[in-house]
Backbone as a chain_set.jsonl record, in Angstrom:
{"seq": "XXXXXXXXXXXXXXXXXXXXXXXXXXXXXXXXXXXXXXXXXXXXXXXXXXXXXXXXXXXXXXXXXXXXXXXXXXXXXXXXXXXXXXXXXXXXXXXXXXXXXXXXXXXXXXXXXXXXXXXXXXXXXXXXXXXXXXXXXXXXXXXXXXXXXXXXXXXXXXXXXXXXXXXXXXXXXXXXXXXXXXXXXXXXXXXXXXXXXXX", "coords": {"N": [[108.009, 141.857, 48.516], [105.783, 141.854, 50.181], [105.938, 139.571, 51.554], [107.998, 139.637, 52.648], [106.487, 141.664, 54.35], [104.741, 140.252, 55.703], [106.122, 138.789, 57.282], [107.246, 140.333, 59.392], [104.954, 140.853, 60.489], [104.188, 138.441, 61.546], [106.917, 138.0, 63.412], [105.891, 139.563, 65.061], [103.619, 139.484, 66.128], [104.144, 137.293, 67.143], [105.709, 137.9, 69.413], [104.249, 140.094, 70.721], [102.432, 137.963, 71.714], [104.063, 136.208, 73.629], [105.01, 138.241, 75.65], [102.389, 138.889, 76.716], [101.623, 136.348, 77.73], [104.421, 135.852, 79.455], [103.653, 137.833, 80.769], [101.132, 136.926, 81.767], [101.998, 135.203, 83.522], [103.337, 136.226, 85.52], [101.756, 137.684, 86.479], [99.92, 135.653, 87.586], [101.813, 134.551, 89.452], [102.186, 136.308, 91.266], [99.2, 136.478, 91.956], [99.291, 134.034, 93.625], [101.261, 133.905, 95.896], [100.314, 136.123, 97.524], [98.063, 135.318, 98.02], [99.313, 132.718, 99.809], [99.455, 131.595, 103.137], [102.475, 130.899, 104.463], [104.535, 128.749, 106.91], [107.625, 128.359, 108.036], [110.768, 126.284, 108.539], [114.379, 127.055, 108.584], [117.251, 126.16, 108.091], [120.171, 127.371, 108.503], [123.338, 128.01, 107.217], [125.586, 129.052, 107.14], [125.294, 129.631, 109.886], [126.407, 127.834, 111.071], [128.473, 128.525, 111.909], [131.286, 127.544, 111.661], [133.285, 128.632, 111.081], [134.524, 130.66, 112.302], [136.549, 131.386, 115.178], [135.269, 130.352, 117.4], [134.506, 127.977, 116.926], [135.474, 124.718, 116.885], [136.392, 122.643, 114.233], [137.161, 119.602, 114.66], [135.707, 117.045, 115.577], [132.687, 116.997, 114.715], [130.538, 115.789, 113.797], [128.299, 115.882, 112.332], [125.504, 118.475, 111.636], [122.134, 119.026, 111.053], [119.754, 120.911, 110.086], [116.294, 120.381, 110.161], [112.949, 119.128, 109.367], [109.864, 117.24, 109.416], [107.851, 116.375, 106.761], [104.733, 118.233, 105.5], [101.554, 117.774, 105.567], [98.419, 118.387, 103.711], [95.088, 117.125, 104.873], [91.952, 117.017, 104.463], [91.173, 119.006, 105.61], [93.232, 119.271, 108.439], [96.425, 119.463, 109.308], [98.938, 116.808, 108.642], [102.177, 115.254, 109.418], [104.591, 113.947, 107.552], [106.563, 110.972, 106.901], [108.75, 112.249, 105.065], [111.559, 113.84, 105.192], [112.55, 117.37, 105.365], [113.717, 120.667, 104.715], [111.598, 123.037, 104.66], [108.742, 123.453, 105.6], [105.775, 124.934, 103.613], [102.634, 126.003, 104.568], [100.043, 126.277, 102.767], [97.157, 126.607, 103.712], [95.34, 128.282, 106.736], [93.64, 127.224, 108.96], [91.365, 128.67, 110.839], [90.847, 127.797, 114.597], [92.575, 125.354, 114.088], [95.004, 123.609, 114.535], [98.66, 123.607, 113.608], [100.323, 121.059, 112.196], [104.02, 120.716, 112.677], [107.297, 120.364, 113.406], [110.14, 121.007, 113.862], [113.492, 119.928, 113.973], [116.523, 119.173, 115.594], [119.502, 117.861, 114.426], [122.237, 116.238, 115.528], [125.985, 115.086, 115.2], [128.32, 114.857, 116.998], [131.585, 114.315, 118.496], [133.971, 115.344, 120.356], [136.776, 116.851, 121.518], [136.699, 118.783, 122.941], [134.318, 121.45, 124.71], [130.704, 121.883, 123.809], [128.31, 124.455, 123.391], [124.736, 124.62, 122.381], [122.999, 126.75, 120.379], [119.883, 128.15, 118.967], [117.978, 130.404, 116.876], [115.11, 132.302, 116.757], [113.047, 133.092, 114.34], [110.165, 135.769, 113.889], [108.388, 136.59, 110.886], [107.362, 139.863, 109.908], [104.797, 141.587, 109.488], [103.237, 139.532, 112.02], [100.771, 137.232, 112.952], [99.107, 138.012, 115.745], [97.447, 135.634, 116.773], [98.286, 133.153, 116.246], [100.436, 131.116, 117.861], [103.041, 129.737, 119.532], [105.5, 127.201, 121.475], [108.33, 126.808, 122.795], [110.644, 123.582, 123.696], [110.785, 122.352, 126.916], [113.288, 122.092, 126.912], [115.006, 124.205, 126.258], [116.583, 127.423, 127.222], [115.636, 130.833, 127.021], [117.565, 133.233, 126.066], [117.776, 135.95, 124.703], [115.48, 137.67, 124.468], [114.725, 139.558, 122.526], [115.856, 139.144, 120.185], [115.41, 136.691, 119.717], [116.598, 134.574, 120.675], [117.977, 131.406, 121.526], [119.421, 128.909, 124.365], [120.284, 125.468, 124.379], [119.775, 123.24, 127.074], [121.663, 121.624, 128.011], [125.647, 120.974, 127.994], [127.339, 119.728, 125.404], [129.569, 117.973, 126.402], [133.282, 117.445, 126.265], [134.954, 114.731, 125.344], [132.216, 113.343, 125.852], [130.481, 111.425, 123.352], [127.717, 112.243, 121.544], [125.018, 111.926, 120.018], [121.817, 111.864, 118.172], [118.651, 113.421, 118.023], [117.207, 116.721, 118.14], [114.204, 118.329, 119.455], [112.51, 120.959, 118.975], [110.264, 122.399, 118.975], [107.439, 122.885, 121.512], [104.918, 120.141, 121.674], [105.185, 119.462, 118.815], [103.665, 121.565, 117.234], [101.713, 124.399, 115.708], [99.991, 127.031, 117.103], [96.655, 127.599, 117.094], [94.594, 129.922, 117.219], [91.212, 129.977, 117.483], [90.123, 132.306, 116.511], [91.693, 133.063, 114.594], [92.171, 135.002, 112.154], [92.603, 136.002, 108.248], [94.066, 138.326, 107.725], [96.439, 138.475, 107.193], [98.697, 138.349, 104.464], [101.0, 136.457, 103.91], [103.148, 134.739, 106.272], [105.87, 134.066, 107.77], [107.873, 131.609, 109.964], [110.976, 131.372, 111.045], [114.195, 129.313, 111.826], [117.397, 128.895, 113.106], [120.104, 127.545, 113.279], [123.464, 126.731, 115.835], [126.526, 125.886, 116.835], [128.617, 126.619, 119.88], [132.091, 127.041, 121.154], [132.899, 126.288, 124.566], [134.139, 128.275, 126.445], [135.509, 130.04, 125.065], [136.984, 132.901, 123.933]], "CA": [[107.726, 142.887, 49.504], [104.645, 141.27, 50.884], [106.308, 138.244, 51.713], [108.657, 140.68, 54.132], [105.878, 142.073, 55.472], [104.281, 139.364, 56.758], [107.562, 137.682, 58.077], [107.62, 141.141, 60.44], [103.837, 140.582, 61.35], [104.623, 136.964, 62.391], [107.218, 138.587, 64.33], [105.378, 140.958, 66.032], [102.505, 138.677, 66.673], [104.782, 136.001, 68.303], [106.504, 138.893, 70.558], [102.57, 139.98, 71.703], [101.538, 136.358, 73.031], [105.695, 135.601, 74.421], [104.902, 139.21, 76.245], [101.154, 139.037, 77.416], [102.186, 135.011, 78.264], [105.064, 136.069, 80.798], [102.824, 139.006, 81.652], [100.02, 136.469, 82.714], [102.185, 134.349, 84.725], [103.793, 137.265, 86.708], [100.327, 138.242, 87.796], [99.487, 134.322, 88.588], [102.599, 134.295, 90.443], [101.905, 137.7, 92.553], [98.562, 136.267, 93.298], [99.696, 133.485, 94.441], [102.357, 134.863, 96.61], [99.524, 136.931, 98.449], [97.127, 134.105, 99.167], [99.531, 131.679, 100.349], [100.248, 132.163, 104.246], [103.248, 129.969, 105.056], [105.401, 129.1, 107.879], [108.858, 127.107, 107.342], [112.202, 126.236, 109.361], [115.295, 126.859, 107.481], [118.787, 125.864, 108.484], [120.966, 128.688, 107.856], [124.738, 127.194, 106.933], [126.409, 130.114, 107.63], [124.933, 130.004, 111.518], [127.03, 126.878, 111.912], [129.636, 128.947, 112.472], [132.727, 126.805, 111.299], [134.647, 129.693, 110.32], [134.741, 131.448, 113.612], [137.324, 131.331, 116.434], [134.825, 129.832, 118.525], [134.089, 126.881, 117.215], [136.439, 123.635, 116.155], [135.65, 121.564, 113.282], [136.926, 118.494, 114.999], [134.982, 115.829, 116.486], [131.475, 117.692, 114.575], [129.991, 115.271, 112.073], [126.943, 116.722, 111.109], [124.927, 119.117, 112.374], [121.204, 119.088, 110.345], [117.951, 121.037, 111.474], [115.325, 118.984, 109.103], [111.502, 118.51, 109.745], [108.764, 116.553, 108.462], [106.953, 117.313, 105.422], [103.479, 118.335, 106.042], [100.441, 117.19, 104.098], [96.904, 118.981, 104.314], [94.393, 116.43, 104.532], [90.643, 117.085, 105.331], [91.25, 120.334, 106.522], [94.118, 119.197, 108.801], [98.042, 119.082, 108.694], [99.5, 116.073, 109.267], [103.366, 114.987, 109.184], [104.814, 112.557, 106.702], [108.27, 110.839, 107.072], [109.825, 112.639, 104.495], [112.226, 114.783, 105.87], [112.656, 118.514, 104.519], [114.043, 121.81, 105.168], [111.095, 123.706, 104.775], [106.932, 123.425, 104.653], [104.935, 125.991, 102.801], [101.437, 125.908, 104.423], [98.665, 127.047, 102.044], [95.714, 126.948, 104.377], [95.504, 128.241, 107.964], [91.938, 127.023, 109.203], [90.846, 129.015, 112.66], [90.73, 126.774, 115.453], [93.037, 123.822, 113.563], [96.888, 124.063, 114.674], [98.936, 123.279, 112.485], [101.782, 120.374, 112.633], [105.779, 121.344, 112.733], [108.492, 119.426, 114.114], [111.54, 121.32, 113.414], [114.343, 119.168, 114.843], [118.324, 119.641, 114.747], [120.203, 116.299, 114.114], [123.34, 116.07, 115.613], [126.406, 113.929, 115.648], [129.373, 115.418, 117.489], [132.5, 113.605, 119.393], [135.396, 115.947, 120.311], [138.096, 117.23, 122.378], [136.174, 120.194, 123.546], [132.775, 121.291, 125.127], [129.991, 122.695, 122.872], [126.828, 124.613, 123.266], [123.983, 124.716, 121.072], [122.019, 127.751, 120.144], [118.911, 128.548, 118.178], [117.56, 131.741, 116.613], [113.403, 132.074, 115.894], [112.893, 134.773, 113.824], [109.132, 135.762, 113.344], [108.079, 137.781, 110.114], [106.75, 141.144, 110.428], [103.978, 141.42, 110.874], [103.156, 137.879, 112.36], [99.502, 137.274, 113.202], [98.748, 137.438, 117.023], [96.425, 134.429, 116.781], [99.138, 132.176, 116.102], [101.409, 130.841, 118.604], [104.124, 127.962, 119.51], [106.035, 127.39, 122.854], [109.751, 126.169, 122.503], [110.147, 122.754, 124.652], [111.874, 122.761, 127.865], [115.044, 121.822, 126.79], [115.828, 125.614, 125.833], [116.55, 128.439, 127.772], [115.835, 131.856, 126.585], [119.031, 133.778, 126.169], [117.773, 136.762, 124.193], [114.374, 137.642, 124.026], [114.75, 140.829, 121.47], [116.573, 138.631, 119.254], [115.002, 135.083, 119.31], [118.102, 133.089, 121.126], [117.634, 130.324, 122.792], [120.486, 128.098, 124.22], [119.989, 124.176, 124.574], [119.659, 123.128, 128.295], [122.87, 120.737, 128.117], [126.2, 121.738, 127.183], [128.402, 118.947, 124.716], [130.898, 118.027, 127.143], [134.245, 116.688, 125.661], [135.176, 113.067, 125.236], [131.185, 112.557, 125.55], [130.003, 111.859, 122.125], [126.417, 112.707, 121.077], [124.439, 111.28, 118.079], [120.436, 112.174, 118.237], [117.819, 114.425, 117.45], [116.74, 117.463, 119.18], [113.522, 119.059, 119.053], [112.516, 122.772, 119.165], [108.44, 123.291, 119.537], [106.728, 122.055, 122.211], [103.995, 118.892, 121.367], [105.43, 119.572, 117.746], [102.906, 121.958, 116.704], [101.703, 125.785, 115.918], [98.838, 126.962, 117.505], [95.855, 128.728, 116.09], [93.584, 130.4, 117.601], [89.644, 130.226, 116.781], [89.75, 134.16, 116.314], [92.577, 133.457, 113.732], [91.728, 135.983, 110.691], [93.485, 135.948, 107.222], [94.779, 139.404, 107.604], [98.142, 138.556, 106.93], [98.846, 137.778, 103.607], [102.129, 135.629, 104.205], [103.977, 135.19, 107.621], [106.765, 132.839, 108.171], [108.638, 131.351, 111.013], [112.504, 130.58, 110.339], [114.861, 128.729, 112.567], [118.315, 128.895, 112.462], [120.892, 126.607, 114.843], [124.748, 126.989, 115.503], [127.087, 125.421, 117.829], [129.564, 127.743, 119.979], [132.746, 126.21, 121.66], [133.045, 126.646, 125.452], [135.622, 128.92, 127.286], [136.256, 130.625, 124.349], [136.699, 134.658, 123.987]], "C": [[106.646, 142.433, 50.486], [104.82, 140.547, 51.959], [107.169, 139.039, 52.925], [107.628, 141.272, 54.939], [105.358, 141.625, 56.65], [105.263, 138.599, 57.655], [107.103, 138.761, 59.15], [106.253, 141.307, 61.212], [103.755, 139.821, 62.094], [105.134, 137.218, 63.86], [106.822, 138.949, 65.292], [104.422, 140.315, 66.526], [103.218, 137.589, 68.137], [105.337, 137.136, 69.273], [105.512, 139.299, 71.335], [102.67, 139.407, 72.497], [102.913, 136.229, 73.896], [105.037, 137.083, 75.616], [103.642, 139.303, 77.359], [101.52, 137.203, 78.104], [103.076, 135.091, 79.52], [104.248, 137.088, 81.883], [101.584, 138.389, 82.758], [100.982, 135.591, 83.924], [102.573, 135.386, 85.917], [102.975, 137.542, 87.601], [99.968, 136.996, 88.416], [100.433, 134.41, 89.812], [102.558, 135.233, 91.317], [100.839, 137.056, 92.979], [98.774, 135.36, 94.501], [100.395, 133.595, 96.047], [101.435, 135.632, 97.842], [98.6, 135.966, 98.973], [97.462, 133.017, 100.131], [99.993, 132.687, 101.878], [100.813, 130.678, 104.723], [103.857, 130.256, 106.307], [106.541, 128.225, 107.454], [110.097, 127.372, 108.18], [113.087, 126.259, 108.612], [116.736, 126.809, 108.669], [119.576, 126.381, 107.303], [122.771, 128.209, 108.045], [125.693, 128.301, 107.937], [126.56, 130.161, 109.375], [125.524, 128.561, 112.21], [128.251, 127.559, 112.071], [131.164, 128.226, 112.734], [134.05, 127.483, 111.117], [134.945, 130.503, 111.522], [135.723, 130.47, 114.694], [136.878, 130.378, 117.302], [134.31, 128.669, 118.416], [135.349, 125.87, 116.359], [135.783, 122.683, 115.578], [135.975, 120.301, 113.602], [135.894, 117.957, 115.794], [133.391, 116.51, 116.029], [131.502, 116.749, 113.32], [129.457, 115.522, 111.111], [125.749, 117.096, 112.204], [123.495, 119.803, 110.986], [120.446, 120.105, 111.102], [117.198, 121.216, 109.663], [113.324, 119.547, 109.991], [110.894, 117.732, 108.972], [107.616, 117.042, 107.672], [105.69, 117.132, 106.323], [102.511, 118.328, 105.137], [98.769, 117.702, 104.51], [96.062, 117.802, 103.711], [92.736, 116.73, 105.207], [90.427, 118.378, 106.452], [92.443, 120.29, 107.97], [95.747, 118.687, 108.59], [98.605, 118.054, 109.055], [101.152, 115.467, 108.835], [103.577, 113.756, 108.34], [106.519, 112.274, 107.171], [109.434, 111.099, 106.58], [110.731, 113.916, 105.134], [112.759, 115.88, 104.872], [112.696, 119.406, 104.712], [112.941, 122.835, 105.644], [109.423, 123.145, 104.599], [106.071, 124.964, 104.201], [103.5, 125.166, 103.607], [100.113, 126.4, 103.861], [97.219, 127.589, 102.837], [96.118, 127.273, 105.737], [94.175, 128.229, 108.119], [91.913, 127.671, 110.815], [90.422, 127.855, 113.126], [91.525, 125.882, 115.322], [94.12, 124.14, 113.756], [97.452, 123.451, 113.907], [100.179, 122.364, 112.981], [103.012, 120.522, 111.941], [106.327, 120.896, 113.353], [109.449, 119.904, 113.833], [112.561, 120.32, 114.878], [115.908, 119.199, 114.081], [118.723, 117.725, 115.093], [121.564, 116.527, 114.289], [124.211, 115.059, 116.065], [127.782, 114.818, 116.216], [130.304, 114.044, 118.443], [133.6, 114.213, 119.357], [135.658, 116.254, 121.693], [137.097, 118.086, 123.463], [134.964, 120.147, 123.854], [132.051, 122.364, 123.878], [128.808, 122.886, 123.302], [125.601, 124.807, 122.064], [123.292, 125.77, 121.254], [121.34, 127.664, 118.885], [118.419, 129.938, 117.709], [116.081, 131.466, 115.966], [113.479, 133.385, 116.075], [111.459, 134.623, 113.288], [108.769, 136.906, 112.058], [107.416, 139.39, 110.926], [105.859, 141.605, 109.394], [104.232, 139.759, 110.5], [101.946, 137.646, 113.125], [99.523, 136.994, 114.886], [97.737, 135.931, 117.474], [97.292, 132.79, 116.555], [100.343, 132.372, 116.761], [101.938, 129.858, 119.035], [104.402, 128.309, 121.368], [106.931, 126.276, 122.269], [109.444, 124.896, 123.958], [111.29, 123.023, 126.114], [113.319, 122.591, 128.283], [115.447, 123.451, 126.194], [115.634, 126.782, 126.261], [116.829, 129.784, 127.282], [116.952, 132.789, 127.232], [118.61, 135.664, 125.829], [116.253, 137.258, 123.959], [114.269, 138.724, 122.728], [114.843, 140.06, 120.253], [116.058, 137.126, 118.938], [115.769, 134.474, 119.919], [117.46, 132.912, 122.157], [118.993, 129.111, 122.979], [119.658, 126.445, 124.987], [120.329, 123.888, 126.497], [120.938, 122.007, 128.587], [123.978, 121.081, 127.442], [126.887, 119.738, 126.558], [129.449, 118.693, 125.657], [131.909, 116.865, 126.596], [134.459, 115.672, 126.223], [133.638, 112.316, 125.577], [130.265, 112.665, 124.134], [128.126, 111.921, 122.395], [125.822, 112.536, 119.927], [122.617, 111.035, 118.337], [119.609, 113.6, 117.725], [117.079, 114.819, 118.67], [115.652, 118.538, 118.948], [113.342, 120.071, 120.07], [111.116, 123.026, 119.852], [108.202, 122.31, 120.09], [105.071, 121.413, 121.284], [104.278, 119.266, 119.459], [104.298, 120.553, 116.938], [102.962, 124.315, 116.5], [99.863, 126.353, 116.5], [98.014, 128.19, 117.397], [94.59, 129.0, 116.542], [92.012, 130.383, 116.407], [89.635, 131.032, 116.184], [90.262, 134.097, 115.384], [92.051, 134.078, 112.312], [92.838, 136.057, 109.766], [93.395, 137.499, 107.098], [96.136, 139.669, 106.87], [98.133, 137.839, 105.916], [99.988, 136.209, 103.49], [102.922, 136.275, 105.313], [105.013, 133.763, 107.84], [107.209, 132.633, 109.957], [109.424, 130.88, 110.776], [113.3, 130.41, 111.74], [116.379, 128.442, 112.119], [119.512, 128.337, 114.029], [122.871, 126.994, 114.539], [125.455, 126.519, 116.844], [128.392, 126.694, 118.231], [130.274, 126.623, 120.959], [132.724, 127.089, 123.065], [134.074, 126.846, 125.795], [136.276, 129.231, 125.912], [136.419, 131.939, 123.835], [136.666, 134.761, 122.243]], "O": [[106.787, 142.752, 51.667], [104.221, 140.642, 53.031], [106.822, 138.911, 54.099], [107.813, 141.408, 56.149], [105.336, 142.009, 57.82], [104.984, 137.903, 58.631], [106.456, 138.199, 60.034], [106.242, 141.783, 62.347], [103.363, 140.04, 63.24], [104.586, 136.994, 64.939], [107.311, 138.72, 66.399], [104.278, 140.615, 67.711], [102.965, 137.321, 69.312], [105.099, 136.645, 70.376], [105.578, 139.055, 72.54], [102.898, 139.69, 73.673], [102.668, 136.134, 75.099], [104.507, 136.576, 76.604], [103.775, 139.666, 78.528], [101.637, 137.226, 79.33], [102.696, 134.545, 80.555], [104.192, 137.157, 83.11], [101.178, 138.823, 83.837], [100.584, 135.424, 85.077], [102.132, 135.301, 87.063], [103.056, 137.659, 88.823], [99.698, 137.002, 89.617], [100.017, 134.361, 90.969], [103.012, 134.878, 92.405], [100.873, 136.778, 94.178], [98.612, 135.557, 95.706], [99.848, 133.319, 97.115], [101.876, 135.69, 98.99], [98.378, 135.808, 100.173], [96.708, 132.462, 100.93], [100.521, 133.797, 101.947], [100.185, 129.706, 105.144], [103.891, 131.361, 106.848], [106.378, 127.406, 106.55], [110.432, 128.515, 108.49], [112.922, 125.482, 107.671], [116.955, 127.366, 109.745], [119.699, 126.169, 106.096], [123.25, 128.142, 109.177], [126.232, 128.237, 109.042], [127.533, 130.561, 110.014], [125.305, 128.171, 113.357], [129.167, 126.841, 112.47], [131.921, 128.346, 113.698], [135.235, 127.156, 111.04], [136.022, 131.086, 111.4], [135.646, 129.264, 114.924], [137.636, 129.636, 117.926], [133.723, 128.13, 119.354], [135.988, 126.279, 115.39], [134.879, 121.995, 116.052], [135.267, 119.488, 113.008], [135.313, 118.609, 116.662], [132.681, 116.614, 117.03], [132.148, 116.824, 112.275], [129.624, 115.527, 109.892], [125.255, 116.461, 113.136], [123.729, 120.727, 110.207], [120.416, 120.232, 112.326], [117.453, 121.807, 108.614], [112.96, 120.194, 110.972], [111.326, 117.493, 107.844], [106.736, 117.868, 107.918], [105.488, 116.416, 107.304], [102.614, 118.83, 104.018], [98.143, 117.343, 105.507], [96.132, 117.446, 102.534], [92.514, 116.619, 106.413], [89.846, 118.58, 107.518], [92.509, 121.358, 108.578], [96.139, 117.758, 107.884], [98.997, 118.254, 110.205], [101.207, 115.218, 107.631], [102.883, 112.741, 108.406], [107.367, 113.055, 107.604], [110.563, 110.754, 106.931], [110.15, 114.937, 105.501], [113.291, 115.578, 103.804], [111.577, 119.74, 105.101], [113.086, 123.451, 106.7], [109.011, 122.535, 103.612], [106.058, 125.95, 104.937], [103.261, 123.983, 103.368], [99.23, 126.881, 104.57], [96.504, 128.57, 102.632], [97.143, 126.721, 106.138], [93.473, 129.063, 107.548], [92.423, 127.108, 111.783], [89.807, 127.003, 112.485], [91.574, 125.199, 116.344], [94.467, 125.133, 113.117], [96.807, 122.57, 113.337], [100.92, 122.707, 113.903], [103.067, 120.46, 110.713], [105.761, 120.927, 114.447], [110.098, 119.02, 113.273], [112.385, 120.155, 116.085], [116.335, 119.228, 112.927], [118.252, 116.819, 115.782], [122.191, 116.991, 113.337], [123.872, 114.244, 116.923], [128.14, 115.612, 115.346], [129.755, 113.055, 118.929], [134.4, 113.879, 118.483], [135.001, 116.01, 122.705], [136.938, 117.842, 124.659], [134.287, 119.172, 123.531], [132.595, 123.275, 123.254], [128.096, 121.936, 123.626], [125.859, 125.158, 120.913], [122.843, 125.884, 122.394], [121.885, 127.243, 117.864], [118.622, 130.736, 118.624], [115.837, 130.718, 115.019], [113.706, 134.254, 116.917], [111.212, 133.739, 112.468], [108.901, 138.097, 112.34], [107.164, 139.737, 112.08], [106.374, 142.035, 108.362], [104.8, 139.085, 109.64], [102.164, 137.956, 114.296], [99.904, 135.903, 115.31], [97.56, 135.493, 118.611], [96.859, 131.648, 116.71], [101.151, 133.28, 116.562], [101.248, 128.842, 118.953], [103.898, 129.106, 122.159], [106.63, 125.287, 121.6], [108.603, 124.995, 124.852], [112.299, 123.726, 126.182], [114.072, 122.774, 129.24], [116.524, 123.498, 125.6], [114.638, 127.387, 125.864], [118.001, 130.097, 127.073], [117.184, 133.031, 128.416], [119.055, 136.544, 126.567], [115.97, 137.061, 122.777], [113.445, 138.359, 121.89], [114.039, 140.238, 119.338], [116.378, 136.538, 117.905], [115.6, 133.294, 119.612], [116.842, 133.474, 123.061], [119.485, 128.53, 122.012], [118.767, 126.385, 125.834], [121.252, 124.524, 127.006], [120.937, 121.612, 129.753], [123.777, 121.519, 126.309], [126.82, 118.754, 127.294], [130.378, 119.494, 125.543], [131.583, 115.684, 126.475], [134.26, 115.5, 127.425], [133.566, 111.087, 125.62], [129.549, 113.619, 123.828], [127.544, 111.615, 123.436], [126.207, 113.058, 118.881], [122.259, 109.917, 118.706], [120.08, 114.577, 117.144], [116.591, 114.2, 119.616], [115.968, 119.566, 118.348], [113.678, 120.192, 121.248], [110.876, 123.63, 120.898], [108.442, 121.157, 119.732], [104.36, 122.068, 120.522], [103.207, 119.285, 118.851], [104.081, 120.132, 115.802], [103.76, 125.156, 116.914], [98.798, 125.873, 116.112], [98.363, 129.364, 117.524], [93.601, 128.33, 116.245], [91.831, 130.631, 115.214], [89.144, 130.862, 115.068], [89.79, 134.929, 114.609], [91.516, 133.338, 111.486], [93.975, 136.164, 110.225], [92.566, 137.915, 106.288], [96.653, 140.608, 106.265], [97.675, 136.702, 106.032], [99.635, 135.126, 103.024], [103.281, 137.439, 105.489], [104.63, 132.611, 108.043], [106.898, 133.367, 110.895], [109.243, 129.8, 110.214], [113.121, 131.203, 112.665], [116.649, 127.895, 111.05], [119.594, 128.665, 115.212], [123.41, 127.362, 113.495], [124.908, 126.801, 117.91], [128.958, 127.43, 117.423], [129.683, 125.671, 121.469], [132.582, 128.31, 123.002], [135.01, 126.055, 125.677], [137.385, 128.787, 125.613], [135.601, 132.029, 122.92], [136.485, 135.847, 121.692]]}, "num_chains": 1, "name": "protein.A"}
């Protein structure tokens, strides 16, 4: 009888620590979560729009949008050559801008003409103290909405194989004044080719 009891103390002991154990990480992982303020580019699959009317999967090789990892060193961000969908920035230092290169990678050669569009979507909220400027290869289409179309269209039988960047001098820019108000604020980027002359 004893010998059962203690088996169901064991039990009950190990179910405690397994319980208060997930319980502590949950809370590590909430604080976390609240101290970090990131920003990050993501290439959204779906927004290549392959499946739509309006665009033809010939002559489209590959259509990336990539950046370069970012590495905090000495209180500033600086780019490495690994290439990677997204950066998480932990620190935002007032006054120190932060470096971002989102860039689309495309290889196209077809029949048809193609334009390129972008979508920058800012969280909500999104700290006034921090601000970018797209480069002048992209003409705002939409301001409500984030679209921006590429300043050249794909024109058929000329192929295309390079990389095309988004923020002007590759960076985000951060005001002195900038205050950690905002717990976490992103910036996401999302690219998609549309075929020309097509309803």
């Amino acid at each position: 009888m004893d010998r059962g009891k203690n088996i169901k103390k064991s039990q009950h002991s190990v179910h405690n620590v397994l319980f208060w154990a997930v319980g502590s990480l949950l809370i590590l992982t909430m604080l976390s979560t609240w101290i970090v303020s990131g920003t990050y580019a993501k290439y959204v699959i779906s927004s290549y729009m392959l499946d739509s009317a309006k665009v033809a999967k010939t002559g489209i090789g590959s259509m990336e949008l990539l950046e370069h990892e970012a590495e905090l060193n000495n209180g500033i961000y600086t780019l490495t050559k690994n290439e990677v969908t997204k950066n998480t920035y932990d620190r935002v230092i007032p006054g120190v801008d932060i470096a971002k290169d989102p860039f689309i990678r495309l290889d196209i050669a077809s029949d048809v003409t193609f334009e390129l569009y972008i979508k920058v979507v800012k969280s909500n909220p999104f700290p006034d103290t921090v601000t970018y400027e797209l480069t002048d290869d992209w003409i705002e289409i939409d301001a409500t909405n984030g679209i921006y179309k590429y300043k050249d269209a794909f024109e058929a039988g000329t192929p295309f194989k390079g990389e095309i960047g988004i923020l002007e001098n590759d960076e985000l820019i951060v005001s002195e004044h900038y205050v950690c108000d905002i717990k976490t604020f992103t910036l996401t980027f999302s690219a998609w080719l549309v075929q020309v002359g097509v309803d």
